[in-house]
C-alpha positions in Angstrom: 0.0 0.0 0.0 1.7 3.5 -1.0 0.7 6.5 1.2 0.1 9.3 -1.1 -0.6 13.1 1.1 -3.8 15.0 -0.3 -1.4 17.8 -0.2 -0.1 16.4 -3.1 -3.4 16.4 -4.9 -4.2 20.4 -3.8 -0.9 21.0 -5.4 -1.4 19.3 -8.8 -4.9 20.8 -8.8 -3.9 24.3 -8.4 -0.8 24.0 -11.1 -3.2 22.3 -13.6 -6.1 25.0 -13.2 -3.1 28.2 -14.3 -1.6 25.5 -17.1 -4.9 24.5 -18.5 -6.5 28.2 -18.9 -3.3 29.6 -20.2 -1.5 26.9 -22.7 -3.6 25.3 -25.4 -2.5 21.7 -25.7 -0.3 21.4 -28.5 -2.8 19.0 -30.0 -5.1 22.2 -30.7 -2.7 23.9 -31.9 -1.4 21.6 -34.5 -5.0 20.9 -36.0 -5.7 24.7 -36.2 -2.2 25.4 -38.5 -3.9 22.6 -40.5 -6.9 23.9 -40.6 -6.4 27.0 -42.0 -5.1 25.7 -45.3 -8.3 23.3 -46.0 -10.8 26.3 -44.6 -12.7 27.3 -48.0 -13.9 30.8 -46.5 -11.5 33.8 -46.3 -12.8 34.9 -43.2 -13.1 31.6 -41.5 -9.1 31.5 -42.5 -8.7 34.6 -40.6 -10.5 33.5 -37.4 -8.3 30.7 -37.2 -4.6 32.5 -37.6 -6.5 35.0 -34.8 -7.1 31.9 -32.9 -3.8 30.8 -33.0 -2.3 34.2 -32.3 -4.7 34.4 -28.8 -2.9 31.2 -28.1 0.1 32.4 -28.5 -0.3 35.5 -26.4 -1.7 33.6 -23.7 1.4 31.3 -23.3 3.7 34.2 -23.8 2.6 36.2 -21.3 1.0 33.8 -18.9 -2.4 35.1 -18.9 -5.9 33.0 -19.7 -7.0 32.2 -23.3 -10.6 33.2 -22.8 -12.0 35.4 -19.9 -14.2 32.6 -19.1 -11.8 29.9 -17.2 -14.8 27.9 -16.4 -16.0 25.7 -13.7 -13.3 23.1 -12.3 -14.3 20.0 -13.9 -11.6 17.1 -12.5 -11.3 13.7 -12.9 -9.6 11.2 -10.9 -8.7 7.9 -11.1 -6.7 6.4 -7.7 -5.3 3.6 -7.9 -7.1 0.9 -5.4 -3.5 0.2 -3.2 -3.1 3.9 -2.4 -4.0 5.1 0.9 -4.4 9.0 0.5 -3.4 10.2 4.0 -3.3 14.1 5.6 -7.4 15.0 5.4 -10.1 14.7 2.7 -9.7 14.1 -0.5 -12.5 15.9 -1.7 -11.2 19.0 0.3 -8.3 18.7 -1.2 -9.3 18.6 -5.0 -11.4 22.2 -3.6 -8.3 24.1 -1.9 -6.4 22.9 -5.4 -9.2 24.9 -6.9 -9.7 27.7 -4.8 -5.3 28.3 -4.9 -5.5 27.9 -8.1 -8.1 30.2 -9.5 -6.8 32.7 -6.8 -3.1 33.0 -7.5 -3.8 32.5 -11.2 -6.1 35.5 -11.2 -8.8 33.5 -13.0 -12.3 34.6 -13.0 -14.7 32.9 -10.5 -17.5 31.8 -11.9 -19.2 29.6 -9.7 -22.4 30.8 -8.1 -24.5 29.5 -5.2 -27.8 29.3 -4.9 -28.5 28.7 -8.9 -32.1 29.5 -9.4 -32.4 31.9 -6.7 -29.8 34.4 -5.2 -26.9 33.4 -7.6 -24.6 34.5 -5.1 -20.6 34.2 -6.5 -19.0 31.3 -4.1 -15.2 34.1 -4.3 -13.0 30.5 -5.2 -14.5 28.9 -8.3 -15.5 25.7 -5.4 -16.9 23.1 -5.1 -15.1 21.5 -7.8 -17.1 19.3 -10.4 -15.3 15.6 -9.0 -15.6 12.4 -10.9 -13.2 9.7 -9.0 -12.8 6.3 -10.3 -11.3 3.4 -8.4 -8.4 1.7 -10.6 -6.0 -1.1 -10.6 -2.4 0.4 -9.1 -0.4 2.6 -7.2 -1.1 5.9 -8.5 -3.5 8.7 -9.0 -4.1 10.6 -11.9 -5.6 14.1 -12.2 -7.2 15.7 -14.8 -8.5 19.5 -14.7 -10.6 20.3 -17.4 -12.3 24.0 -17.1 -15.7 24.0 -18.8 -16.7 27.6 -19.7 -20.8 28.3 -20.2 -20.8 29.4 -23.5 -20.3 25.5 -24.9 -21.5 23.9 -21.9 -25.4 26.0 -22.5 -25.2 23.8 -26.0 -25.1 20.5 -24.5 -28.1 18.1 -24.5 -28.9 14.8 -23.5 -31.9 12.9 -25.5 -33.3 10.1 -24.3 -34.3 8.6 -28.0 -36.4 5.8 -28.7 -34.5 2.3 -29.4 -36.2 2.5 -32.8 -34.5 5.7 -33.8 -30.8 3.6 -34.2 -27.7 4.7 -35.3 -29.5 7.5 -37.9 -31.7 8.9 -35.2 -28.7 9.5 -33.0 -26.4 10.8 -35.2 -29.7 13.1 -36.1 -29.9 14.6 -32.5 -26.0 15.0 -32.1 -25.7 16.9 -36.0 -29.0 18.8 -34.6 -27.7 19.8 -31.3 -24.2 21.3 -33.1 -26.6 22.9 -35.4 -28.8 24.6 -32.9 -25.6 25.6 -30.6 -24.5 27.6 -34.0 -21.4 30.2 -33.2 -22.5 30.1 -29.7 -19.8 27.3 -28.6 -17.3 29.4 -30.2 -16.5 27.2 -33.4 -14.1 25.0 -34.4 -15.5 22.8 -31.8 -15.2 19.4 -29.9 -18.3 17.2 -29.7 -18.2 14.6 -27.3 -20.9 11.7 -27.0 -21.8 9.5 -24.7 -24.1 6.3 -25.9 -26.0 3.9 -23.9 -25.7 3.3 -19.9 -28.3 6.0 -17.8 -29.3 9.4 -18.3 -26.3 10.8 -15.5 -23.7 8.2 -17.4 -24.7 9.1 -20.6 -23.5 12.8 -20.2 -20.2 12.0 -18.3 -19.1 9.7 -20.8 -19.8 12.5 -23.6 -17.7 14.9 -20.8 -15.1 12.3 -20.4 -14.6 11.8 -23.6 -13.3 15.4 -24.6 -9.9 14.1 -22.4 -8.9 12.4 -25.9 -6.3 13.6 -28.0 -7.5 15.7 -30.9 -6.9 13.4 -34.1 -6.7 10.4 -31.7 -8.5 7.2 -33.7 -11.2 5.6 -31.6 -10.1 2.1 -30.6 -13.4 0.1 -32.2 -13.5 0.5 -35.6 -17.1 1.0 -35.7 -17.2 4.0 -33.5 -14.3 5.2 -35.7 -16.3 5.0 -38.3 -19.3 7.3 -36.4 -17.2 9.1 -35.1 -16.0 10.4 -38.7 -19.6 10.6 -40.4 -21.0 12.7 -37.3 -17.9 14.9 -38.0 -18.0 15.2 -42.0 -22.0 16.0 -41.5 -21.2 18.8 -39.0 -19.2 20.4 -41.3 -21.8 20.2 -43.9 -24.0 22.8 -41.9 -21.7 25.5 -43.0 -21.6 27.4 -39.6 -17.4 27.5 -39.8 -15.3 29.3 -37.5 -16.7 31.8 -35.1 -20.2 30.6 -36.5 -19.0 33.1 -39.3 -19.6 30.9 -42.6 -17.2 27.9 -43.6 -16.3 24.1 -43.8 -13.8 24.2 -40.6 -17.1 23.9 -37.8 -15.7 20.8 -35.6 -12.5 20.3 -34.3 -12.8 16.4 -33.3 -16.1 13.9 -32.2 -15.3 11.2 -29.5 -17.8 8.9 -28.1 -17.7 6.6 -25.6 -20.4 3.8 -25.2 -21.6 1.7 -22.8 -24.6 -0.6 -23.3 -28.2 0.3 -22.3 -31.5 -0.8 -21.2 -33.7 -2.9 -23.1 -36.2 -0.1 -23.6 -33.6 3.4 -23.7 -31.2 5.1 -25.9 -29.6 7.8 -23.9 -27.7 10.0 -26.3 -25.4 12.6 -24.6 -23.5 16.0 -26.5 -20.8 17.8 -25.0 -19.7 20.5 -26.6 -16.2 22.5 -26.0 -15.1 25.5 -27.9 -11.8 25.6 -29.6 -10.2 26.0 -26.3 -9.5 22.7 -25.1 -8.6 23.4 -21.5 -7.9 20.0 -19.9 -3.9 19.3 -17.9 -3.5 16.3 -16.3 -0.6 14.4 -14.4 -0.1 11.0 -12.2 1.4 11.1 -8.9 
C-alpha cells in the first residue's frame, strides 16, 4: 500500500487550473495550422490564424485564453493500493481549486444558490469531482475548465431504441446545429451512448480528455465518429459561427450498453479552447 498526502493532490490541482486556462494543448494547436489551409472561407481562414495568435499570447505572457476559465471540472482515477493520508480528498481537489483560480487570477464563476440568489461562491468551489477506483499505485488528475458558452449547448436525449444509429447521429448533428457560433467554433463534440441518463453525459464529458486526431479504438465508432464529424461540417456554420467548412475540431464517443427499452444520447460540446492538464502522482 503507498501513502500518497492529499497535499499532493491540492498542489497538482492548483498548477493544472493556471496550465490548463493559459496553454492550449499542442494538440489544438497543430489541428488549427492545418486547418487553416483546408478552410474554403476567407474569413473563416482569418479567425483561425486569430485563434492561434490568442494562443500564443496567452502562453507568452502567462495570462488565460478566454475570460471565461470555467467551472473546475476534475477527474480522478486512484489507484485501489493507495492510501491517500493528511485529510479529505474531496477537500483537497477544492483548496487545489480555490489556490488555483486565486493566485492564477482566474475569473470565478461559480455561483451558489442557482435558481435563486446566484450569489458568487469568491473561489471557483466546489469542484465538479468524478473519481474512479483503478487497478495500481497511482492517482491521476485531470483539470478540465468547462466555460458556459459550450456547456449551454449541450443536451442529453433520451431517444427511442427504434430511432438507431440515424436517429442518433440526427440529435448529435441537430444539437451542433442549434448551438451555432455560440460554442465558439471550431469545436469538440463529445458523445456519450447507452448506460443511464447521468452516465450518458459523463461519458460524452469524459470523452473530450482524448487527444485531438486520436483514432477511436473500435473501428465501428471510428467509423461514427468520422460521419458525425463530415455531416457537422456540412452545416456551414465554420469558425466563429462566421460561414465555412472548418465547424468541428474532433467527435469522440464513448459507449456503454443500455436498457432494453432506452437510448440515452449525450453531446458535450467544448469550444476551440480545449482546456484540460492532467498528471499522475
Amino acid at each position: 500500500m503507498r501513502e500518497v498526502d492529499v497535499g499532493q493532490v491540492t498542489e497538482a490541482v492548483a498548477r493544472l487550473a493556471i496550465e490548463a486556462c493559459t496553454y492550449l494543448g499542442e494538440d489544438v494547436v497543430d489541428f488549427l495550422e492545418k486547418a487553416i489551409d483546408r478552410e474554403r472561407s476567407e474569413t473563416g481562414r482569418d479567425v483561425l490564424v486569430q485563434l492561434l495568435e490568442n494562443a500564443n499570447l496567452a502562453r507568452d505572457t502567462n495570462r488565460p485564453l478566454c475570460q471565461d476559465t470555467g467551472l473546475a471540472v476534475v477527474f480522478l482515477e486512484v489507484g485501489q493500493d493507495v492510501h491517500l493520508v493528511g485529510g479529505s480528498l474531496e477537500e483537497a481537489v477544492d483548496e487545489g481549486v480555490r489556490r488555483g483560480y486565486t493566485d492564477g487570477y482566474l475569473r470565478k464563476s461559480a455561483v451558489a444558490d442557482p435558481i435563486g440568489a446566484r450569489k458568487n461562491t469568491g473561489d471557483n468551489t466546489p469542484a465538479m469531482l468524478h473519481t474512479r477506483i483503478v487497478p495500481g499505485d497511482k492517482v491521476k488528475i485531470i483539470v478540465a475548465p468547462k466555460g458556459g458558452g459550450a456547456e449551454n449547448m449541450s443536451a442529453i436525449g433520451m431517444l427511442k431504441p427504434a430511432q438507431g444509429r440515424e436517429g442518433a447521429i440526427e440529435f448529435i448533428v441537430d444539437t451542433v446545429s442549434k448551438a451555432g457560433p455560440n460554442p465558439c467554433p471550431p469545436i469538440l463534440v463529445g458523445v456519450g451512448l447507452g448506460g443511464t441518463f447521468e452516465k450518458a453525459a459523463y461519458m460524452a464529458k469524459h470523452s473530450l480528455m482524448r487527444e485531438v486526431g486520436s483514432t477511436n479504438p473500435d473501428p465501428r465508432l471510428a467509423e461514427l465518429e468520422d460521419e458525425i464529424e463530415r455531416r457537422c461540417n456540412d452545416l456551414g456554420i465554420g469558425p466563429a459561427g462566421l460561414g465555412g467548412t472548418v465547424t468541428v475540431i474532433d467527435v469522440f464517443i464513448e459507449e456503454l450498453p443500455a436498457h432494453i427499452a432506452s437510448m440515452p444520447v449525450a453531446v458535450n460540446i467544448q469550444c476551440h479552447s480545449a482546456r484540460h492538464k492532467e498528471v499522475v502522482i
